[in-house]
Residue, then its C-alpha position, 0 to 999 in steps of 0.5 A: x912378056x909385056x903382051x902377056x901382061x896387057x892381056x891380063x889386066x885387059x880380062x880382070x877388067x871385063x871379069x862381073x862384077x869389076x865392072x861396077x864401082x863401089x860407094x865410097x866416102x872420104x876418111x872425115x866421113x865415118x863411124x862416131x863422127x860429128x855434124x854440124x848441127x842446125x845446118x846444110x851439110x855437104x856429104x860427098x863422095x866416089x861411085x860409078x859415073x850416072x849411078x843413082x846414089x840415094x842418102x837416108x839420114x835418121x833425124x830426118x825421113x827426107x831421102x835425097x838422091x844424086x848421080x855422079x858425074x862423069x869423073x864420077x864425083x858426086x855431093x848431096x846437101x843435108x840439112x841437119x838439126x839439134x836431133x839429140x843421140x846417136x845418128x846413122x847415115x846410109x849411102x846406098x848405090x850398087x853397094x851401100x855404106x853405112x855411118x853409125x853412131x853419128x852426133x850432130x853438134x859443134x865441129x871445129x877444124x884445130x890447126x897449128x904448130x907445137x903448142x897446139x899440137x902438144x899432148x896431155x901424154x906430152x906433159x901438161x900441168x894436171x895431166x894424169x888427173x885429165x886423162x883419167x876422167x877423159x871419158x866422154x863419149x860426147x867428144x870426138x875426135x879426128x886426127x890428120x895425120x902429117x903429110x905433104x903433098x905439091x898439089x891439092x889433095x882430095x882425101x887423107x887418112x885417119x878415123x873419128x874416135x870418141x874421147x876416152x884416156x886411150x885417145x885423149x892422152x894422144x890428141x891436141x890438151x888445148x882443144x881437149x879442154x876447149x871441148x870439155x868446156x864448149x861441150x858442158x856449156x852448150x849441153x851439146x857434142x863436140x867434134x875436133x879435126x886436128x890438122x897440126x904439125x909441130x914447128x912448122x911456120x904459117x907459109x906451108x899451110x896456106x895454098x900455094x897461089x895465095x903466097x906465088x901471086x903476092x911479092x910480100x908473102x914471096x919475100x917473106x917465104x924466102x926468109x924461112x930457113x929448111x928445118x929437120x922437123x918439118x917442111x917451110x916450102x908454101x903450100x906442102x900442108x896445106x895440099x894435104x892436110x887442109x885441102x881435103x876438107x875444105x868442103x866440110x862444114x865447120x862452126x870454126x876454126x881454132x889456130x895457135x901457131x907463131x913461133x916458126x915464123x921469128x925468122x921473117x917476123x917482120x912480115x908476120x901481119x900481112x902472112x898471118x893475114x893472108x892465111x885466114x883470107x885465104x882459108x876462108x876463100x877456099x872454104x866459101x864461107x867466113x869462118x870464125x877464125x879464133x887464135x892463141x897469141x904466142x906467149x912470152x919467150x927467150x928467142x935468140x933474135x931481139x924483138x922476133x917474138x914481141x913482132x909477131x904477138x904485134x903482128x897477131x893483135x893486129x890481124x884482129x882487124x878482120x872480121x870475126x876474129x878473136x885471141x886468146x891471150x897466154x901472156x900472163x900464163x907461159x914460161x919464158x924458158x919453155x917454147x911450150x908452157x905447160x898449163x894447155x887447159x888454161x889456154x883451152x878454157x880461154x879459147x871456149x870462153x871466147x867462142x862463148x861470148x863471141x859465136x854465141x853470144x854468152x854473159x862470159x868475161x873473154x875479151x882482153x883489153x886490147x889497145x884502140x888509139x893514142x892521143x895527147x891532151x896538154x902534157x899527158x898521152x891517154x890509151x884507150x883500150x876496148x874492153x878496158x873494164x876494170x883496168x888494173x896493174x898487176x899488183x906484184x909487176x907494178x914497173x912501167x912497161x910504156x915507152x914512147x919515142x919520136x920520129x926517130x924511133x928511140x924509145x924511153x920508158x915514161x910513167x903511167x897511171x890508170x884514170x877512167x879505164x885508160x892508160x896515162x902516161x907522162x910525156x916527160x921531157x920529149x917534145x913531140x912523142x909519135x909512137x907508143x909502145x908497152x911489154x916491148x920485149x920477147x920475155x915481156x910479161x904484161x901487167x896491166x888487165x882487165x875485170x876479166x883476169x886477162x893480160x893486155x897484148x904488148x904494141x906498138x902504136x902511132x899517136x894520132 
């Protein structure tokens, strides 16, 4: 019988026809996609090894032509611009593909767990009222679909749809309403790839060489604990559901992720850190990477949450970055708070001011230095304009220690847009730190209405 069979698969091959291969595109590449306006775009694909593949796109009479290389992999570099309307692209070789309603605007990759990934449908504030007036067909979306892979993959599956209360309902509420917002701003469209998996710590969503050739992300790996829903092992997400477009052109990255990674929180700083490097090194190109730091919740372990809202300020270090904070707007009873449009109209705010430059009050005081002066320790924040106590939170939540760590709560007062506080009866303060719990909800903001991150800090 084996015979039989190799004779047959042998004669399909030789039949016409078969011997030519279709064009063919990855899932990203579709009907009502987006581009990313204003800028050199890779379009790339599968076809027969040396066949000639020519790219027409409408908002340009420019025609480029490439050929597949032996494995027959080919890419084509398209400039793009701020062409307004529906768009088509036309891949051509023996067969033809054709792209329709395609918009050229904002694209952003959305990426984390639960609280990223959570649904209008779900259950948000204002919920019904949202999907109802969904409609916009200048909003699109892409949504990944949960998979593992051991190795780096090159496709996925999944289709581009515009929103509407049949779609929206069912796509990430945070990057809805940052969408809605960038979009009516910018008077342009927006499109949302939404790669999340609820539960789900930073350690499998970053390339698995990143964690294997490093022995504290190893340490921190092992601290992970297997889970029900959904996979802790380095590398299993990324492989599937990342890989697959880091050739495609972003204006950024939006993350809200945290929660998953209490158990090895400690460590959270340098992984947190090392996933945004690595994502950048593997898209070639210095992404703006803007997240949502976790908000204030009752976990189990003392301190798990407040280390890794620490550990998020501090990755604020690297360049182009930027956090949204959620501090003053969760619930410490609920893992997953549920007024989303509020954290996705803080995310465009941010990418307003930071990306493109807008007049928009996004920033939120964060913590610059300490330093003594005679009997008093002064903070120093950035963005600290009109720094303000919560009116209805007043009690003091700095606590200061020495070098042996234990800390006492000292009072403050607000002078000049910083932070007084009282040495009181210790001797030689070192370190500060304010909102120093999992459930602490900050007090102090700024003229923005946004909440200080909780830290520790040394003094200088």
């Amino acid at each position: 019988m084996k015979p039989k069979f190799s004779n047959l698969l042998f004669a399909v091959i030789l039949i016409p026809g078969f011997i030519y291969s279709n064009v063919s595109l990855p899932a990203i590449f579709g009907d009502n996609m987006v581009l990313q306006r204003n800028a050199e775009v890779k379009i790339w694909g599968w076809a027969k090894p040396g066949e000639e593949i020519q790219i027409s796109v409408s908002w340009s009479q420019e025609n480029f032509k490439v050929k597949p290389d032996s494995n027959g992999n080919w890419q084509a570099l398209i400039p793009t611009n701020k062409e307004r309307g529906s768009q088509t692209i036309s891949i051509k070789g023996y067969t033809e593909v054709i792209l329709k309603n395609v918009l050229l605007g904002e694209v952003w990759l959305i990426s984390g767990q639960s609280n990223m990934e959570w649904t209008a449908g779900a259950g948000i504030e204002g919920g019904e009222e949202a999907i109802k007036n969904s409609e916009n067909s200048n909003i699109r979306f892409f949504t990944v679909n949960h998979r593992t892979a051991q190795y780096p993959q090159n496709d996925l599956r999944g289709e581009w749809s515009e929103s509407s209360p049949e779609t929206m309902k069912n796509f990430s509420a945070v990057a809805y309403f940052f969408a809605q917002k960038l979009s009516k701003e910018l008077d342009v469209p927006v499109g949302l790839v939404n790669a999340t998996w609820g539960g789900t710590p930073a350690e499998p969503w970053m390339p698995i060489s990143t964690i294997k050739n490093d022995s504290t992300l190893n340490k921190a790996a092992d601290l992970l604990p297997e889970t029900e829903w959904g996979p802790s092992k380095p590398g299993l997400i990324y492989n599937a559901m990342v890989n697959p477009f880091k050739q495609f052109k972003f204006s950024g990255i939006l993350w809200y992720q945290g929660e998953s990674n209490t158990a090895n929180a400690d460590y959270y700083e340098e992984v947190f850190s090392a996933l945004i490097k690595s994502w950048r090194a593997q898209f070639q190109d210095e992404l703006p990477f803007y997240f949502a730091q976790i908000a204030p919740f009752n976990y189990e372990t003392e301190f798990s949450g407040v280390k890794i809202r620490d550990a998020q300020r501090k990755a604020l270090k690297l360049p182009h970055t930027g956090m949204v904070m959620t501090g003053d707007i969760g619930n410490i009873d609920d893992i997953h708070p549920k007024n989303k449009k509020e954290v996705g109209i803080r995310f465009a705010n941010l990418v307003l001011a930071d990306k493109f430059k807008k007049e928009v009050k996004a920033y939120a005081p964060i913590i610059e230095k300490a330093v003594i002066q005679k009997n008093n320790i002064i903070l120093s924040f950035n963005h600290s304009e009109g720094l303000q106590i919560d009116k209805h939170n007043k009690a003091s939540q700095f606590e200061i220690a020495g070098e042996d760590k234990e800390f006492h709560p000292v009072d403050f007062r607000i002078k000049d847009e910083q932070i007084v506080l009282k040495k009181g009866k210790l001797k030689d303060p070192v370190f500060v730190r304010y909102s120093w719990t999992n459930t602490g909800i900050p007090n102090i903001s700024n003229d923005a209405g946004l909440p200080s991150s909780s830290f520790t800090i040394e003094i200088e």
